[in-house]
C-alpha positions in Angstrom: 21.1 3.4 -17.9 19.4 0.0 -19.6 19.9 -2.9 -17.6 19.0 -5.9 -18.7 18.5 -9.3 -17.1 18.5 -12.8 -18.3 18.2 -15.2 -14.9 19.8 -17.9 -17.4 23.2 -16.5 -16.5 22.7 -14.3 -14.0 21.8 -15.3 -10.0 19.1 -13.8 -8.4 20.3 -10.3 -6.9 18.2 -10.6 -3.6 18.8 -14.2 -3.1 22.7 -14.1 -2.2 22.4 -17.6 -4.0 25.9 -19.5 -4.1 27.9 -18.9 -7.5 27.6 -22.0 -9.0 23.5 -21.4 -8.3 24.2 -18.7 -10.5 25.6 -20.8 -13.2 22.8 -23.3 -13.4 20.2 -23.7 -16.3 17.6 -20.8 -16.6 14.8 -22.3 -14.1 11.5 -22.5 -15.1 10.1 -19.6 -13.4 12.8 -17.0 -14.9 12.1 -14.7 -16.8 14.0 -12.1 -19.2 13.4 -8.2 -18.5 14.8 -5.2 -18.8 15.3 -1.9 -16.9 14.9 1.2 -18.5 15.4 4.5 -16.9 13.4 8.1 -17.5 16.4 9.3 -20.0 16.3 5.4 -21.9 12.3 5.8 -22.6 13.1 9.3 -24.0 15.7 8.2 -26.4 13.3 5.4 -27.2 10.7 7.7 -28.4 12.8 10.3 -30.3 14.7 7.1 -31.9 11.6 6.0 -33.2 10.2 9.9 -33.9 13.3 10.5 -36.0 12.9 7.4 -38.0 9.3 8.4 -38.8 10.7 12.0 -39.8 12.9 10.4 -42.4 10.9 7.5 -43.9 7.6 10.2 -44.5 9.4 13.4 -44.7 6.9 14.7 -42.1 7.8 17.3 -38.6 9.1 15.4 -36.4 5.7 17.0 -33.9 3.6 14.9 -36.5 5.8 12.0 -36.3 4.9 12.1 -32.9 1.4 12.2 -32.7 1.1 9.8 -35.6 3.1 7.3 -33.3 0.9 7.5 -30.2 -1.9 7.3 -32.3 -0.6 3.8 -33.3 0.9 3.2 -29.7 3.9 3.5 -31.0 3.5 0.3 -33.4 5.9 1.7 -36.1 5.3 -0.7 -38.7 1.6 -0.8 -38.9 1.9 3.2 -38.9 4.2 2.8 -42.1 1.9 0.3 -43.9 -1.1 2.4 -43.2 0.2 5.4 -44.3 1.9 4.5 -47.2 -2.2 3.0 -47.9 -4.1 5.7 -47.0 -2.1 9.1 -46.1 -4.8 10.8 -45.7 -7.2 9.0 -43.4 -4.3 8.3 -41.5 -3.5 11.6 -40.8 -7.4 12.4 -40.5 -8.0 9.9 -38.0 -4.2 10.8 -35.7 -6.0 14.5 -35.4 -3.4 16.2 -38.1 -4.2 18.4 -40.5 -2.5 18.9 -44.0 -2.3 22.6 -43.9 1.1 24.8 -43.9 3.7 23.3 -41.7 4.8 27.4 -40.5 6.6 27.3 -36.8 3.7 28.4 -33.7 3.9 31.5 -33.3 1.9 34.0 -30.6 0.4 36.7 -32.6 -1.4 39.9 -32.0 -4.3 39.9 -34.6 -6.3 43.3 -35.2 -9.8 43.6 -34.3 -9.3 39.8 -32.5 -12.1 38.8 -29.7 -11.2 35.6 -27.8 -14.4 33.4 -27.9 -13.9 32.2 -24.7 -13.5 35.1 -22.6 -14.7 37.6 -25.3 -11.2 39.8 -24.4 -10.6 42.2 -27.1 -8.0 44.9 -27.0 -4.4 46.1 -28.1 -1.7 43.8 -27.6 -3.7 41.0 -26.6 -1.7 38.0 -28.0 -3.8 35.3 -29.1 -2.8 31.3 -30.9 -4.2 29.3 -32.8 -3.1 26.0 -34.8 -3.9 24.6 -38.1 -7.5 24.3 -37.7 -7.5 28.3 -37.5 -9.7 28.3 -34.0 -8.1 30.8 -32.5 -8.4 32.1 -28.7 -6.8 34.3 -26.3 -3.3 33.6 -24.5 -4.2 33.3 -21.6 -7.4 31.2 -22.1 -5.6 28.5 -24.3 -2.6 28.4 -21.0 -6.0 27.8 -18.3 -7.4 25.1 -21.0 -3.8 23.6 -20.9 -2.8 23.7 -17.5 -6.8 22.3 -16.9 -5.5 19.0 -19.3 -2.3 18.8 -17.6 -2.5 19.0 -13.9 -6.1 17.9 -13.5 -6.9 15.2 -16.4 -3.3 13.7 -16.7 -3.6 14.6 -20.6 -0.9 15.7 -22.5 0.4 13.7 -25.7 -3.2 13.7 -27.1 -4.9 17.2 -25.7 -7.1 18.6 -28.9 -8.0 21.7 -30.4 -10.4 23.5 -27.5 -13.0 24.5 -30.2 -16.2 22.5 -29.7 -16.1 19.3 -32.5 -12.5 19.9 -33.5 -10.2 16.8 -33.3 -7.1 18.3 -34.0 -4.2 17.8 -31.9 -1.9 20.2 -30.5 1.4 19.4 -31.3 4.3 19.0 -28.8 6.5 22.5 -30.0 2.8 24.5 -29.7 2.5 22.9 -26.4 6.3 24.0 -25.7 5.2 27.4 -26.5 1.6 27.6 -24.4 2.7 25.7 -21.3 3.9 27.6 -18.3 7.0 26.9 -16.7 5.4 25.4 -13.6 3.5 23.2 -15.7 6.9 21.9 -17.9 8.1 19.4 -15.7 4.4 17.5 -15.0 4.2 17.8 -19.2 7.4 15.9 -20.1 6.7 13.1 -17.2 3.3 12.7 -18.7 4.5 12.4 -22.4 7.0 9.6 -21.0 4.0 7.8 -19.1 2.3 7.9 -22.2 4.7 5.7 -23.8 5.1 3.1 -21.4 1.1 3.0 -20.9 0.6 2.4 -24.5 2.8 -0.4 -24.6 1.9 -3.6 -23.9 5.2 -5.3 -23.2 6.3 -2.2 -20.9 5.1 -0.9 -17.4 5.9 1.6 -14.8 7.8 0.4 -11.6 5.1 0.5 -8.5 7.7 1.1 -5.8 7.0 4.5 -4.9 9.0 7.4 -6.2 10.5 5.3 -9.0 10.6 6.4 -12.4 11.8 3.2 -14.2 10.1 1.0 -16.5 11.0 -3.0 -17.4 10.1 -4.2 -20.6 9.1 -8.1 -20.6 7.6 -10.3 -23.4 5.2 -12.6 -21.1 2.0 -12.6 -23.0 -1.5 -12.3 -21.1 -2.5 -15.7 -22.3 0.2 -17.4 -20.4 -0.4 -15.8 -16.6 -1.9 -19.0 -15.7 0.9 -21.2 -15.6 3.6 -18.6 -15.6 4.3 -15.9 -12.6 6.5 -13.6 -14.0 8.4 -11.6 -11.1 10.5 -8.6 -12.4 13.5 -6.7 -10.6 14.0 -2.9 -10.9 16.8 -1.2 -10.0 15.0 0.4 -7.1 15.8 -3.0 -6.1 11.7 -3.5 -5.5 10.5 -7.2 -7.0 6.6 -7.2 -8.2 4.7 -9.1 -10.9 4.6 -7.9 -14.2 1.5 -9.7 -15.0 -0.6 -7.7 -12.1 1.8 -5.0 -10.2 1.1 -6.2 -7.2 4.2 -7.4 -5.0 6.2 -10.7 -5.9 3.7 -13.6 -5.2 5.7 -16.6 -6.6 4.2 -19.6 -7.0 1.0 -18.4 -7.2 -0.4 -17.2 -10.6 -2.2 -13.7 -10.5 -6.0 -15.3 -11.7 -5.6 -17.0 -8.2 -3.9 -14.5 -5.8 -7.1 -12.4 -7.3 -9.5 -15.1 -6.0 -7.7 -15.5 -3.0 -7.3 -11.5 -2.5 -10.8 -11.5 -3.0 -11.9 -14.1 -0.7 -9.8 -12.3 2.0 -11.7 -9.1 2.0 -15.0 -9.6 1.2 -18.2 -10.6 3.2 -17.7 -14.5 2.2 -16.0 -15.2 5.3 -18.6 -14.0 7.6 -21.2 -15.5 5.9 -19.3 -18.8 6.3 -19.2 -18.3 10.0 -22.6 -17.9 10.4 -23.4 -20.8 8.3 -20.9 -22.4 10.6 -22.1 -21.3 13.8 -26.0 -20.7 13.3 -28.8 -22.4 11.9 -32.2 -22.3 10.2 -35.1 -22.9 11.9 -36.9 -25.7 10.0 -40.1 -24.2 9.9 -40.2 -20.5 9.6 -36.5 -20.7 8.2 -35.4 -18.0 11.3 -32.1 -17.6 11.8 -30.6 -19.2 15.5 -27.6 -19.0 17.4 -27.3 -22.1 20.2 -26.7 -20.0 23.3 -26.7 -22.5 25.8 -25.8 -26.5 26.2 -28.9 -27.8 25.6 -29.6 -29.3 22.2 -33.9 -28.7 22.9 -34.2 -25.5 20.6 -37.5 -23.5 20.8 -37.6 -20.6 17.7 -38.7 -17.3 19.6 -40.4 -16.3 16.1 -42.2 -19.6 15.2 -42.3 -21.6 18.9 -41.2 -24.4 16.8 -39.3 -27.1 18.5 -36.6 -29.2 16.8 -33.5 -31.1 18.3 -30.0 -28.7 17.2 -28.2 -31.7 16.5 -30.5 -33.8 14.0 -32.5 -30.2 13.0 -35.5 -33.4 14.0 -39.0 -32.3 15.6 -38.2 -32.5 19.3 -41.0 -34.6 20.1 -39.6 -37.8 18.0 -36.4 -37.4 20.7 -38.6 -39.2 23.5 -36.4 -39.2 26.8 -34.0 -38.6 24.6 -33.5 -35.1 26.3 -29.7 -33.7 26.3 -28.3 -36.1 23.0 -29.3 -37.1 20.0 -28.4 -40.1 18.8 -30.5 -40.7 15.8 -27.7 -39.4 13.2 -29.2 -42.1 11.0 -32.9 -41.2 10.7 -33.7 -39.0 8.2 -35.6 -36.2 9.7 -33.2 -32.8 9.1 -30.1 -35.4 8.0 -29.4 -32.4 4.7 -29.1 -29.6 7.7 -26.6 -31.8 9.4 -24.8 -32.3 6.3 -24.8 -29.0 5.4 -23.4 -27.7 8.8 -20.6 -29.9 9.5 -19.2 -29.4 5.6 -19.8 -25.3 6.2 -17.5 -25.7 9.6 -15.2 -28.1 7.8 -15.0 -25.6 4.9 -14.1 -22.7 7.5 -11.6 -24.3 9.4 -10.1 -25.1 6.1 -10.2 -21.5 4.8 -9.0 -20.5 8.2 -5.7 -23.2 8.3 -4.4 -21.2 5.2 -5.5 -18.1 6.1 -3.7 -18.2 9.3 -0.6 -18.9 8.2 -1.1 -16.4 5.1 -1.5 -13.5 7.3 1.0 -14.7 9.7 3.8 -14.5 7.4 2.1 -11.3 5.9 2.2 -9.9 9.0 5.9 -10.8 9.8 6.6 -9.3 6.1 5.3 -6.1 7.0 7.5 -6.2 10.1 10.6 -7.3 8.2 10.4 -4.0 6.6 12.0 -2.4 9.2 14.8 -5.4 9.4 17.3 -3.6 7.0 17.8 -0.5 9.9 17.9 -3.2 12.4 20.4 -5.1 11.1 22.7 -2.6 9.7 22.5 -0.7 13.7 23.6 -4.7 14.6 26.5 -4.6 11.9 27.9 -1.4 13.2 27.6 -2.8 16.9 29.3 -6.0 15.6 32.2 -4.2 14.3 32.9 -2.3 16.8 32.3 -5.1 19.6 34.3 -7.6 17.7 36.3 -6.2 15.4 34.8 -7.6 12.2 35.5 -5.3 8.7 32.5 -3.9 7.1 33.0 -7.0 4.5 32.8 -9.3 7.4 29.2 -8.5 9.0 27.6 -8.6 5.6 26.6 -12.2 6.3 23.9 -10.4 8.5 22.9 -8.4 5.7 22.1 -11.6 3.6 20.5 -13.4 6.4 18.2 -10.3 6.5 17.4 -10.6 2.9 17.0 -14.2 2.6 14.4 -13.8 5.3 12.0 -11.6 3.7 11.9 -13.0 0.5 11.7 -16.4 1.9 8.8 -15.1 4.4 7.1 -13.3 1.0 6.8 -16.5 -0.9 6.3 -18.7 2.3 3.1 -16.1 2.4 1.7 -17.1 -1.2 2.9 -20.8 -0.9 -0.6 -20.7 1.7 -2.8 -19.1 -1.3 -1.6 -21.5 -3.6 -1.9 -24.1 -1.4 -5.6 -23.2 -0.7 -7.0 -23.8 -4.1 -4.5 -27.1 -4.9 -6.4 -30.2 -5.7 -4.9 -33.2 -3.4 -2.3 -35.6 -5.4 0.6 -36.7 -5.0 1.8 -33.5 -6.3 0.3 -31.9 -3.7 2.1 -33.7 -0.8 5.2 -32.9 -2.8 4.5 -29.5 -2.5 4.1 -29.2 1.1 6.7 -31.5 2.0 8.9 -28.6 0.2 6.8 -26.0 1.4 7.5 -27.3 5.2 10.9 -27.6 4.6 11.4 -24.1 3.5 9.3 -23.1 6.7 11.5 -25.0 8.9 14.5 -23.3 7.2 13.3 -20.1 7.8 12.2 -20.2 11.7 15.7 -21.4 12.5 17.0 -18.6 10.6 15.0 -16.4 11.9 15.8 -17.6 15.7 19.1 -16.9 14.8 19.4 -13.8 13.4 17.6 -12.9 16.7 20.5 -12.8 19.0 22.2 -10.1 20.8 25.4 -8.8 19.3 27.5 -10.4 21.8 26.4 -13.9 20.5 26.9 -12.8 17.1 30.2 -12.2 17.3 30.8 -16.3 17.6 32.6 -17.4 14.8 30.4 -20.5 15.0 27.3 -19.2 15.2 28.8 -16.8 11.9 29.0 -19.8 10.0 25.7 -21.3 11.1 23.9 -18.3 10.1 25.6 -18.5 6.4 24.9 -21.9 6.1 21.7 -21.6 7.3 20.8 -18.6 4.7 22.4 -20.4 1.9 19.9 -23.5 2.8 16.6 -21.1 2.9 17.6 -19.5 -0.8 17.9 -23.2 -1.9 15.3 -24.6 -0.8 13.1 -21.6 -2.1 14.6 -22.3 -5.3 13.7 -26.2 -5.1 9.6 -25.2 -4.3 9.6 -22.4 -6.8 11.3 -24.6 -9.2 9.3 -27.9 -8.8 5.9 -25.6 -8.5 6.7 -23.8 -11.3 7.6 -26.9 -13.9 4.0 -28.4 -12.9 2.1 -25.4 -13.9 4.3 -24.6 -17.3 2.9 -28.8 -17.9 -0.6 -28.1 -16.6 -0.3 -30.4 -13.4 -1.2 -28.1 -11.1 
């Protein structure tokens, strides 16, 4: 089954947006995709295979390998052929030899050069090249390709220097029944991989792919978030996991940032300091500002970084921020700490909303239990608790781009754009903690009919408002504002 999807007349599935949000102008951070499943990427392939068959009058096995030798680019195959058949066929790893059927033979006097296995019966292969080993040698090179190196559209001839490929009906012929299922998936994969404008769903267990146009050159102001029918959202440009509004050059600096040593080298420029003389490093474990370096004995005020001696009477505060003795250290240290609170201010609130993310996984079970109780409790249809089921949805996708609204924020220059942005961004916030609150209460409370239409309204504000930031954010980074 293709699905396609073209946001421009078509609402956001997860968003349970009102219908006439769905009817509204494509927003600037849709995007057209499609959905193709495992049976659409095969009929993609032998569509193309045929049509290579009948333009070149060539097997369709040769077809094949001519194609992924081009990545499947079926127009520069043609021209280049229709050039140079030849060196074309050369450089795919075909030969222009017969074009007989494989066939396993039993060849008199034959001794595999692999295993050196001679003998009656022994049923040996070979393909156009003429290098021809053992059964049961070519199956352990195969199955060696297959299940350990992933290979299996381009998997060559196993003689040393040969280039020739094995073609899919040999392959057919060779590869062991266990092995069958691992080879077909692997062709597919090969076919999505080598296209640019196609790639695998991450959710796990999925075998869909979705086909979208965005071009690498424009991931800086575009974040193009894709739907599959698994119904799991991610971002074609990277994989990883719908960050709107933050393009994927920054959520790698900001992923970055998160996990490596940075952060702790901050807090030690935050909470330690050099000793001027010997450059040791110190840690202030006590309230006195009279520091002595164990290393050096120097002595030096921790406020001013100042000899100690200059300090007079002077002995518990320094109040000499404007001489000039160790004024760069002082500088230095309160912009580190203000730098680290500031990292810390987003990074908070990142990993808070992460965290509640990661806890909202488990919301679906939990609401659907409180659905069933709700029905039962109040004698609401199945139709008529699925108000819950929407408030449940609204809050994780609301939570997942609350999350990346803090990233984005991070690295945003401030301007009056800027205060726009987290006006919406609080709003949204807001929005979702009183949804949240109340998609917290006990069943009994649920059944209100008030607190029913409190709940809708309140989910149909948090998919508007997400709409509004994603929109507004979205508009300023196709324009280069932000």
């Amino acid at each position: 089954m293709l699905a396609d999807f073209d946001f421009d007349d078509e609402p956001d599935p997860d968003l349970g947006i009102s219908k006439d949000f769905g009817q509204r102008k494509k927003a600037p951070y849709d995007i057209t995709f499609k959905v193709y499943q495992p049976a659409d990427i095969r009929t993609q392939q032998d569509d193309l295979i045929n049509e290579v068959n009948m333009i070149l009058q060539i097997s369709k096995e040769e077809a094949a390998i001519l194609l992924r030798h081009f990545r499947w680019n079926k127009e520069r195959l043609l021209e280049d052929y229709m050039d140079q058949p030849r060196k074309v066929l050369e450089a795919a790893g075909l030969s222009q030899a017969s074009t007989a059927p494989p066939k396993l033979e039993v060849v008199p006097g034959f001794v595999c050069d692999i295993c050196c296995e001679d003998g009656e019966g022994l049923e040996s292969f070979a393909i156009k090249c003429g290098h021809r080993y053992c059964v049961d040698c070519y199956r352990h090179y195969l199955s060696q390709k297959i299940s350990d190196e992933g290979e299996a559209a381009r998997i060559q001839c196993p003689a040393d220097g040969c280039n020739l490929i094995i073609d899919a009906r040999s392959l057919d012929l060779l590869v062991t029944p266990e092995l069958t299922g691992r080879y077909h998936e692997l062709l597919n994969r090969t076919y999505v991989e080598d296209k640019d404008n196609l790639k695998w769903c991450p959710a796990p267990d999925c075998q869909n792919a979705v086909e979208c146009g965005i071009k690498k050159k424009d991931l800086d102001r575009i974040v193009p978030t894709v739907a599959c029918l698994c119904s799991h959202r991610f971002c074609f440009g990277c994989i990883l996991n719908d960050h709107q509004p933050a393009p994927c050059e920054l959520v790698k600096k900001w992923l970055k940032k998160c996990a490596d040593d940075s952060e702790t080298a901050n807090w030690i420029s935050a909470n330690t300091k050099e000793c001027p003389k010997c450059n040791s490093t110190i840690e202030k474990n006590g309230g006195c500002n009279h520091m002595t370096c164990r290393k050096c004995k120097h002595e030096f005020c921790w406020m001013c970084m100042g000899l100690w001696s200059e300090h007079g009477t002077s002995w518990y505060s320094c109040n000499r921020f404007e001489e000039k003795s160790g004024t760069e250290a002082r500088d230095a240290q309160a912009k580190s700490r203000v730098s680290l609170e500031r990292y810390l201010h987003y990074y908070n609130r990142y990993a808070n909303h992460e965290q509640s993310a990661r806890l909202d996984k488990n919301i679906y079970q939990k609401t659907e239990t409180k659905m069933v109780q709700l029905q039962k409790e109040s004698g609401m249809s199945w139709i008529e608790v699925q108000y819950l089921n929407s408030a449940s949805q609204a809050l994780q996708t609301c939570r997942q781009t609350l999350m990346w609204t803090y990233a984005f924020a991070f690295y945003l220059a401030r301007n009056n754009l800027t205060e726009i942005f987290e006006d919406n961004q609080k709003d949204l916030e807001m929005a979702v903690e009183a949804l949240s609150h109340m998609f917290e209460k006990t069943v009994q409370e649920l059944a209100d009919p008030k607190l029913k239409v409190e709940i809708m309204d309140k989910t149909s504000y948090c998919n508007k408002r997400r709409v509004i930031l994603l929109e507004d954010t979205a508009l300023n980074l196709a324009e280069g504002k932000q």
